[in-house]
N, C-alpha and C positions, 0 to 999 in steps of 0.2 A: 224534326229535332235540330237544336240550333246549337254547334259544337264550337269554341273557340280554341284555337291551336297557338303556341308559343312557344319560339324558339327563341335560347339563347345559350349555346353553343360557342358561337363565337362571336367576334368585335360586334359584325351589324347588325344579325337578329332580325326577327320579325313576327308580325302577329294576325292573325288569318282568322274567316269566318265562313264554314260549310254548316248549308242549312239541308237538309234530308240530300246529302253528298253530294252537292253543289257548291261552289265557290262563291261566297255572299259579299269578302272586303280583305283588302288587305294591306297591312300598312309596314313599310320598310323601315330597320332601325337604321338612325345615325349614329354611324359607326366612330363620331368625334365625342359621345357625351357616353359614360359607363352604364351598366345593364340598371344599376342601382340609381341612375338618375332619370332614368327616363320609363322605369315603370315602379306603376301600374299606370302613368301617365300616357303610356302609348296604348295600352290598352283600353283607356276607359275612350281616347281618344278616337281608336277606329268604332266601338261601339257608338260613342257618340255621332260618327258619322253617319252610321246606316237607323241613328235614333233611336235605339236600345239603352238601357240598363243593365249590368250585372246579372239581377234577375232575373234575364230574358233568355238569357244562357242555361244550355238544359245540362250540357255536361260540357266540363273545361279538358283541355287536353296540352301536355307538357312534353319536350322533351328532354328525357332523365338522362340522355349523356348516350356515350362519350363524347367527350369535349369540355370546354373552360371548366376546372373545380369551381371557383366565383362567378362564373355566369349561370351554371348547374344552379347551385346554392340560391342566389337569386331570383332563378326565373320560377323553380320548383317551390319558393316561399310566397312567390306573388301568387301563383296560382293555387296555392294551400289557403293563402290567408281571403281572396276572392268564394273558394270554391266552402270554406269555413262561414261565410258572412252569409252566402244566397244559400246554404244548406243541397248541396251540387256537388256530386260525385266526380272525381280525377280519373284521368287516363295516361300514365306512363307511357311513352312510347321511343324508340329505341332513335336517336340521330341517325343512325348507321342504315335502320331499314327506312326512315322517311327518304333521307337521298336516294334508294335504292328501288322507292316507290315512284319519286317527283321523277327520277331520269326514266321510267317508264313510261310513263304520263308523255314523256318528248316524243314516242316513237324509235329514239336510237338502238333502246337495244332488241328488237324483234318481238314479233307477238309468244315468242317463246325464247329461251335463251337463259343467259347468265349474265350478272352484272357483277362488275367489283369494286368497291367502296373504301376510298382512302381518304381521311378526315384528318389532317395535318395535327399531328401532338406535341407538338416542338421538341426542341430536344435532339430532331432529326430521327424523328420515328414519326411512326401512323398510327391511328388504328383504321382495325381493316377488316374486313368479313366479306364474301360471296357470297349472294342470294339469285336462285333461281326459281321460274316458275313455268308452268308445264303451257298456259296461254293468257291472252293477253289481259283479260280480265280475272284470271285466278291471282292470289296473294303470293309475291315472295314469301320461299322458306331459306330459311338461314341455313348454307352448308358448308360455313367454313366462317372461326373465328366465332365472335371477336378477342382481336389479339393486339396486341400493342407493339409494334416490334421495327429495326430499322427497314424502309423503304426496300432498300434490293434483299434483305432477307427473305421479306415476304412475297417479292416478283419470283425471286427463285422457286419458293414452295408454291408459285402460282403457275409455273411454268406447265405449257403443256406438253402432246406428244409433235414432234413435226406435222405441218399442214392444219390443225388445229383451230377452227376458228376464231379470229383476235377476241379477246375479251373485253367487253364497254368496259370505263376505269368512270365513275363518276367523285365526287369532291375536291377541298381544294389542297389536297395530299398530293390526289395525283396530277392534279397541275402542277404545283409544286414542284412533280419530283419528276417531272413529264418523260424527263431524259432516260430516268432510271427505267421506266416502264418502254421506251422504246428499247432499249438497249436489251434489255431481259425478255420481256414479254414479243418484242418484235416489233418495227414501226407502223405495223397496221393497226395496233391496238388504236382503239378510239379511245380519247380523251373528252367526256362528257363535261363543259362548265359547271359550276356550282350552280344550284337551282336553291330559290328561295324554299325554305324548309318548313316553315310554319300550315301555309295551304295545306300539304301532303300528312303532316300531326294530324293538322285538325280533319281530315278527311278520313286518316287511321284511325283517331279517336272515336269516329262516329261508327265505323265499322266495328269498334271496341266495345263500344254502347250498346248494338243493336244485339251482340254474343252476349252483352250481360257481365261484361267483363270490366265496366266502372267499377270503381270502388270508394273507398271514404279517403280523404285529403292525407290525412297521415298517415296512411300505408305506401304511399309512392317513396321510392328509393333511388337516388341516383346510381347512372351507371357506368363508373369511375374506368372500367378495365384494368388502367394503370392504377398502383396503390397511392393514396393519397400523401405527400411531400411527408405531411406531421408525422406519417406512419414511419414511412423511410427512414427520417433522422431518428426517431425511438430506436426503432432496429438497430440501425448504425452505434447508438448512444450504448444502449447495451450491452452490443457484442466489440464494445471498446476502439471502435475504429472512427477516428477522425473526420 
């Protein structure tokens, strides 16, 4: 089964190829050209690398958010309007547990353990969720979040008891906010890099594929957390406040 994964989240993005949960190709965005200019042209692009078509693709896999409203929108329509043309079922999948899958994959955070996931929202907030799993080869399950919320609000509600084992912090929130998380969480926390995110989609997707858990293009939903700006200013316009 031949799964194409896509990220566009944020500025650079990228676009991955797992064939029966292998890693087949992967090509990084440039992060100087917007999501809207550079696909489906990066896309056809790495297919054309490994001498593929469209059609070769057994199920597409996306990432529905959190992260950019216009990079969501964008990357969720290229792979709608792909997954609409080869007649090829979609796989939503969550930004939050790819990072939380790709920083696994490193080895940092134990063949068992917790990881915590901070995906910068601007604004000077996160979003953010904890996902653990009992060994190294079982799937994260989500046990906390996701939430939207300022950087040290969320280290506090992450706080543990004394002696506690530090907790992996993977995305680029908790780089970001690196300070806040020593200062709260303690300076042994690990600060995991960003880890390209597309490979770890498309490697979910296929495990999404195999449960039967594809679907048709336009049932995929992005997954905002925060409510979207147009929403806010309605609200605000409404209830008379400036």
């Amino acid at each position: 089964m031949l799964v194409l994964g896509l990220d566009t989240t944020g500025r650079l993005g990228s676009v991955a190829l797992v064939r029966d949960g292998a890693a087949a190709g992967t090509v990084v965005g440039d992060p100087a050209r917007a999501h809207a200019q550079r696909l489906p042209g990066d896309i056809l692009a790495l297919l054309a690398a490994q001498g593929l078509q469209p059609s070769d693709v057994d199920v597409f896999a996306v990432a529905a958010g959190p992260g950019s409203f216009t990079g969501l929108r964008i990357g969720i329509a290229a792979i709608q309007g792909l997954a609409f043309a080869t007649r090829r079922p979609v796989v939503g999948i969550s930004a939050l547990e790819a990072l939380a899958h790709a920083a696994g994959q490193g080895g940092t955070t134990g063949a068992r353990g917790r990881v915590g996931v901070w995906m910068d929202a601007q604004r000077d907030e996160v979003f953010a969720a904890i996902y653990e799993r009992d060994a190294q080869e079982a799937p994260w399950r989500l046990t906390d979040g996701p939430v939207v919320d300022a950087p040290r609000a969320v280290a506090e509600r992450w706080r543990g008891p004394a002696g506690a084992a530090p907790l992996p912090m993977v995305g680029d929130g908790a780089v970001r906010y690196r300070a806040i998380v020593a200062d709260v969480l303690g300076p042994a926390a690990h600060i995991i890099e960003p880890p390209l995110m597309a490979p770890s989609i498309a490697w979910l997707g296929w495990q999404r594929a195999l449960a039967g858990a594809a679907g048709l293009p336009h049932a995929i939903r992005p997954l905002y957390v925060r409510r979207p700006d147009v929403e806010l200013a309605r609200d605000r316009a409404a209830a008379g406040i400036p």
